[in-house]
Every structure is written in C-alpha cells, then in structure tokens.
N, C-alpha and C positions, 0 to 999 in steps of 0.2 A: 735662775737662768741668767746667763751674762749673755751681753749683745752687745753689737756696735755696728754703725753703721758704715756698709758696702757699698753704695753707690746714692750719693745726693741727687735728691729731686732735680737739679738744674743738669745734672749726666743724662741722665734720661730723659727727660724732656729733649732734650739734641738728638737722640740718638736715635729716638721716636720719630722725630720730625725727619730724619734722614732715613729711616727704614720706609715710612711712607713713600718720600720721592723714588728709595728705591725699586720699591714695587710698583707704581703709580707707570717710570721707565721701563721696567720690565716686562708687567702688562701689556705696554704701549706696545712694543718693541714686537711682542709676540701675536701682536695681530689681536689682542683681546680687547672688545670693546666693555664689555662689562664682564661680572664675576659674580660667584658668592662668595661671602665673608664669613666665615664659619668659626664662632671664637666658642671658646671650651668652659665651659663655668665650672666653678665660681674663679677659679684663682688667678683667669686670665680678663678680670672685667675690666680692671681698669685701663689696663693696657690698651686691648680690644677698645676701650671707647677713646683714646687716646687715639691712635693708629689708624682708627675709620677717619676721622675728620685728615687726616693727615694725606688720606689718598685721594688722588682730583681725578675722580674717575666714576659713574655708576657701581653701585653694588648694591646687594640685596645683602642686608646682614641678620647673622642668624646665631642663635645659640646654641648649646650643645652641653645638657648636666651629664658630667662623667667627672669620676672620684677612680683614683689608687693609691691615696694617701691615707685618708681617712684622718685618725687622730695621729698616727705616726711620724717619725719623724724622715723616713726611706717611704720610696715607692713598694707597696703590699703586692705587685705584679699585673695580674691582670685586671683591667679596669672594669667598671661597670658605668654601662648607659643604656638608653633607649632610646632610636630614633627611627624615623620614615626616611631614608636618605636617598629613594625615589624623588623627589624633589630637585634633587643636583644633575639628575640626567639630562645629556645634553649641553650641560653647564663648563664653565671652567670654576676653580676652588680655591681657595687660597684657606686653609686650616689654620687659625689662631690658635695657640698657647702659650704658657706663662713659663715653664719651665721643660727642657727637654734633656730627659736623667736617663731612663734605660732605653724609651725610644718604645714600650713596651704599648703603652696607650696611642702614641702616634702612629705606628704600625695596624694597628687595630681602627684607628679610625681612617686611617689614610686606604687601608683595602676596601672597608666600607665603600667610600665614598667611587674608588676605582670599581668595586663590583657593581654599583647605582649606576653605571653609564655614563658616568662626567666625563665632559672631553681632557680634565688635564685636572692635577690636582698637587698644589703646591705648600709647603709651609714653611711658615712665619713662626718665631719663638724670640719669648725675651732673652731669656738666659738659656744658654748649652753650656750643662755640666761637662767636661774636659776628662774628667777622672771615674765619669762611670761605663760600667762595662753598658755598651751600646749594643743592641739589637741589629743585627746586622743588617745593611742596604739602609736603615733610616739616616737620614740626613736632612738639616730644613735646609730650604732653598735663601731663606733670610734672617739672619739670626740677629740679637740686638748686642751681646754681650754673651764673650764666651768667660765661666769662671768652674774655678774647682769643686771640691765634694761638697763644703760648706752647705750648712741647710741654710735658707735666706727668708723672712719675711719682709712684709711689708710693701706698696706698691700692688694690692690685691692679693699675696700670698699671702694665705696665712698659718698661723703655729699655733696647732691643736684647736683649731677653729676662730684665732682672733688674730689682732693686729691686721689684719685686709685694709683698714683705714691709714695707716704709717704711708706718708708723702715717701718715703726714703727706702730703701734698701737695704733692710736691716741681717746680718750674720750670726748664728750662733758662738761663741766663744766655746771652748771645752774647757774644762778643768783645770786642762796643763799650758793653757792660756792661749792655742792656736786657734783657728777658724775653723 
C-alpha cells in the first residue's frame, strides 16, 4: 500500500478549533442553551474528543457504535447500530462523524434521532467527500474539510481496522500514482 499524507496535524487542529467556535455561535444564536453531542464510533473518536473541548457551551456527550465500512475500503451501504434514541427527546443534537461519503449512514441516523422527538437535529463532519454520489436532502450543517474520492486514514480513521492512532491524514495512493 502506498500513502501519503493529506492534511498535517497542525491543519486540523485549526480547523477543529474553528468548527467548535463555529457551532459554540451557532447554537448560541439559535436560542440553544445546551445540546446532545452524539459522535459515531470508532472512526469519529478522535475528532469527537477534539471538538467537545473546543465548544463553550453544556452538552451531554454520547456515543454511537455504528459500522458500513467494515474491512472495506467503500462504504457496504447500509449501516448497522443499536441504540435507545428515546433519550434525545425534547433535546436538540448535533450528530458527530468522521467522514460523510454516500450520506447513507447519516440519513439513517439523522431520522432516528428526528423520529425520537428532538427538537432539532444537526451535523457536524470532518471530511465531505465531494465526488460521492450523495443521498439525497443529506447535507452537514458544519463541515471541517471538503475532499475528493481518495480513501483517507488516520486522525481515528482507520484502514482495515488500523492506523486510528496516525496524528495526520493520511491518503491512499493507486497504482498509477493518483490519490
């Protein structure tokens, strides 16, 4: 496997610190005194605990094991989780994930959480793939970095179940030498 790295530790870190202000405003703005923080395990941890400290505001945070990857290197389609998302009713949401490719798992989780009775349900992604065919109506409300088809580790993603630990943002190479 050839790699190289797509976005330095020190990119993200900035980019993090300003997606919190931006939501931290947003919230404000929207009349929300507190929220849930609902991040997607595994591949959005780091982020997710990046991102919490980053917003000045109460939240209850919460986790969410759901997989459509698997060992692949494409999203498999539909996701698998299990949750109580009774919990969120009444609430407002903010939905953490790490990568947002067909929109297939966000949609799935984002009804959830709208059929649970939240009063408002918003998300947050590091990376919007650019080049994947998208699920129609999904859209995050705050995105960190939009990029191409490129599969990417590192920064909690990981490839075939490793690199999660890589400070950096690392890309696959292809054969014929592109990303």
């Amino acid at each position: 496997m050839r790699e190289c790295i797509l976005i330095e530790r020190e990119r993200i870190a900035k980019r993090v610190a300003e997606l919190g202000e931006e939501i931290t405003r947003a919230m404000g703005a929207a009349g929300i005194a507190d929220f849930d923080f609902l991040w997607l395990a595994e591949g959005a941890f780091v982020f997710a605990a990046d991102l919490a400290r980053k917003i000045d505001m109460p939240m209850r945070i919460m986790s969410l094991k759901v997989s459509s990857y698997g060992d692949a290197l494409e999203s498999g389609g539909s996701p698998e989780y299990s949750q109580d998302f009774s919990v969120h009713a009444g609430r407002h949401v903010l939905l953490v994930d790490d990568v947002l490719d067909s929109g297939l798992t966000a949609r799935a989780i984002m009804g959830e959480i709208e059929k649970s009775g939240a009063k408002s349900a918003r998300l947050c992604v590091l990376f919007e793939k650019l080049s994947s065919a998208r699920t129609p109506g999904i859209e995050a409300d705050f995105t960190g970095f939009k990029i191409g088809k490129e599969f990417i580790f590192g920064y909690g993603l990981d490839c075939a179940r490793k690199f999660r630990n890589l400070p950096d943002v690392h890309k696959i190479i292809s054969e014929d030498g592109r990303g």
